[in-house]
C-alpha positions in Angstrom: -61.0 -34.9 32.5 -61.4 -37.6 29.4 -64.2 -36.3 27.7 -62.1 -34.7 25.2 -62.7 -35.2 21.6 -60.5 -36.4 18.8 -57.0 -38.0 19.1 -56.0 -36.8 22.8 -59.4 -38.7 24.5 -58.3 -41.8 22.6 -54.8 -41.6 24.2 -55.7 -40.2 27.3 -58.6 -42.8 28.1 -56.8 -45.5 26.8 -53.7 -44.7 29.4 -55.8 -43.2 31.7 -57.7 -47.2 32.2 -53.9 -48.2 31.7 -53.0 -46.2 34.5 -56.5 -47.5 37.0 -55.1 -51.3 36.2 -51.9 -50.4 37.7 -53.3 -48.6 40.4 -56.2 -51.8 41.2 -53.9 -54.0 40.5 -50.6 -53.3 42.3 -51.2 -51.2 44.7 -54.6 -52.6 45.7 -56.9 -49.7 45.3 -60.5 -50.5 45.2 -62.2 -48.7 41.8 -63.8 -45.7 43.7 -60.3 -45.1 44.5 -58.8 -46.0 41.2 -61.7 -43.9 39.0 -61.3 -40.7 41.4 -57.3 -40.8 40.8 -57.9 -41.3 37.3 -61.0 -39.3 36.3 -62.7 -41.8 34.6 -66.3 -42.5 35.5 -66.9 -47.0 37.0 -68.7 -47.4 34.5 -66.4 -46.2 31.5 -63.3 -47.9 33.5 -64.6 -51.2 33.9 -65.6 -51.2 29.9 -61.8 -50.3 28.7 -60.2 -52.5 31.2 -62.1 -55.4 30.0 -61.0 -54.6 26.4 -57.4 -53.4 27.3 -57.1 -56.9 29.4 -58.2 -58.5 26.6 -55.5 -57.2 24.5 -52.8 -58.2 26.4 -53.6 -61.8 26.7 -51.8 -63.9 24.4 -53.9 -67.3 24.6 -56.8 -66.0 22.7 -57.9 -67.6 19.6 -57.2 -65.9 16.0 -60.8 -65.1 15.7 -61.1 -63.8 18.7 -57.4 -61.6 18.5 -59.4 -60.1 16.0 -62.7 -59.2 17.5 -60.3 -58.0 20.5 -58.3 -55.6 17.4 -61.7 -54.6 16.5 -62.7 -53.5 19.9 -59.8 -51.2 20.3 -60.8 -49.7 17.3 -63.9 -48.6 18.7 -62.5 -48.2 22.5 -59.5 -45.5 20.6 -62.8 -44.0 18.8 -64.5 -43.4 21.6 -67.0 -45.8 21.4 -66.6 -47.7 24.5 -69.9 -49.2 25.2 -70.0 -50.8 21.6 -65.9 -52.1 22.0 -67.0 -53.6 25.1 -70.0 -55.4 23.4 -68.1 -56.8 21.2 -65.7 -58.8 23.6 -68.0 -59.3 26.2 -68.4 -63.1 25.1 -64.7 -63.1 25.1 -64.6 -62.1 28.5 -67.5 -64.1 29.6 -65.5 -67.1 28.6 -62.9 -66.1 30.2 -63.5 -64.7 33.6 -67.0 -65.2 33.8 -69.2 -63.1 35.4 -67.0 -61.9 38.3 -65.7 -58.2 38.1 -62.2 -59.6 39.1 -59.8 -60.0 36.4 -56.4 -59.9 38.1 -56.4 -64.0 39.3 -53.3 -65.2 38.1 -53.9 -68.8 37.5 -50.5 -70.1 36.4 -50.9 -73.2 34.2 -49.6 -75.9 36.7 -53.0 -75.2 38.8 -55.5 -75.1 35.9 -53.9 -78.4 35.2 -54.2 -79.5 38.6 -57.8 -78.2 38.6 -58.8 -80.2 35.1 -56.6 -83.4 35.7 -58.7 -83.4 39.3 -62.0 -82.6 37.6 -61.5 -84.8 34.8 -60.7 -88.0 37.5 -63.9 -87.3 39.6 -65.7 -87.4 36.3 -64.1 -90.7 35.7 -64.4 -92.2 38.9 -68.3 -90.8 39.0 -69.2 -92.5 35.7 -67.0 -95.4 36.3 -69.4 -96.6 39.8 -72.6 -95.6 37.5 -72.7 -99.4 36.7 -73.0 -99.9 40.4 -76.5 -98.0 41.1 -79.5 -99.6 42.0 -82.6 -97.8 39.5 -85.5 -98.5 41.3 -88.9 -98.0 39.1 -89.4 -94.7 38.0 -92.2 -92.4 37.4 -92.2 -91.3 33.5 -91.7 -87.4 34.3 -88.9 -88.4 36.7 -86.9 -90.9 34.2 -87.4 -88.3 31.3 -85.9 -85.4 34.2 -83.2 -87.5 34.6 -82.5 -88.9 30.9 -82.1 -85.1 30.3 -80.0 -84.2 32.5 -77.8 -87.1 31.4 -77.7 -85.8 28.4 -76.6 -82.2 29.1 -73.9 -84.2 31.1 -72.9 -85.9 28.0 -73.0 -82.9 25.8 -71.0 -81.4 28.1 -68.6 -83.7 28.4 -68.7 -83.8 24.6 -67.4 -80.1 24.5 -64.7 -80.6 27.3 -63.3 -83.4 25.3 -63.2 -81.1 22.1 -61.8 -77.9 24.0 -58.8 -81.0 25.5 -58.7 -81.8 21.8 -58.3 -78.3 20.6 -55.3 -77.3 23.3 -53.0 -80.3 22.2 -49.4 -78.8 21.5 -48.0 -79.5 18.3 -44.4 -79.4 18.0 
């Protein structure tokens, strides 16, 4: 069992998640499985995978490397429910809110993916010049001036994020 205090719980949690990744992972085992084999309650498992995952990646941001560092400070502590706090943005961002964190996504399809998004944005907003507005109730026009600009704010932070990822070298 894991509930062990002082310096063997921080090693044996941390390779016992280590261990229920593998088993998930590679040999397809659902978590029941995975938490029984290891001894690790769902709950506890799914909070150090996030942050172990985490820690492996190597596209994260400097700040966020660092709230990551900081989380496996707590997670080897034994505070797993604050280390998991404190990258659950991160993870948001990343994986959403799905529980599965295996996808590999190589980067050929996410540009695939964007350069496909980013034309049927184009082509979208290229025909707008092309619609008809027929007369418009005021609480209609301001509904749709709204959402218009959430488009537009959105689009504004896509074009930074593009900005952002440009390789220099």
């Amino acid at each position: 069992m894991h509930r062990v205090n002082g310096a063997r719980r921080k090693r044996s949690f941390i390779a016992a998640v280590r261990k229920g990744i593998a088993l998930h992972k590679e040999r397809g085992l659902t978590i029941a499985q995975v938490t029984k084999e290891i001894g690790v309650p769902w709950s506890q498992f799914y909070r150090g995978r996030d942050v172990l995952l985490l820690s492996d990646r190597d596209d994260l941001s400097v700040g966020e490397r660092r709230i990551v560092a900081e989380s496996m400070a707590l997670l080897e502590s034994g505070q797993t429910p604050a280390a998991c706090a404190l990258v659950r943005p991160i993870a948001l961002r990343i994986w959403g809110h799905a529980r599965w964190r295996y996808k590999i996504v190589r980067p050929e399809r996410q540009m695939s993916v964007l350069t496909k998004s980013v034309d049927h944005i184009f082509i979208t907003c290229e025909h707008t010049d092309q619609l008809k507005v027929p007369r418009l109730e005021k609480k209609r026009a301001n509904e749709l001036t709204g959402q218009l600009k959430k488009a537009e704010g959105a689009l504004k932070h896509l074009r930074g994020r593009i900005a952002r990822e440009v390789k220099h070298g």
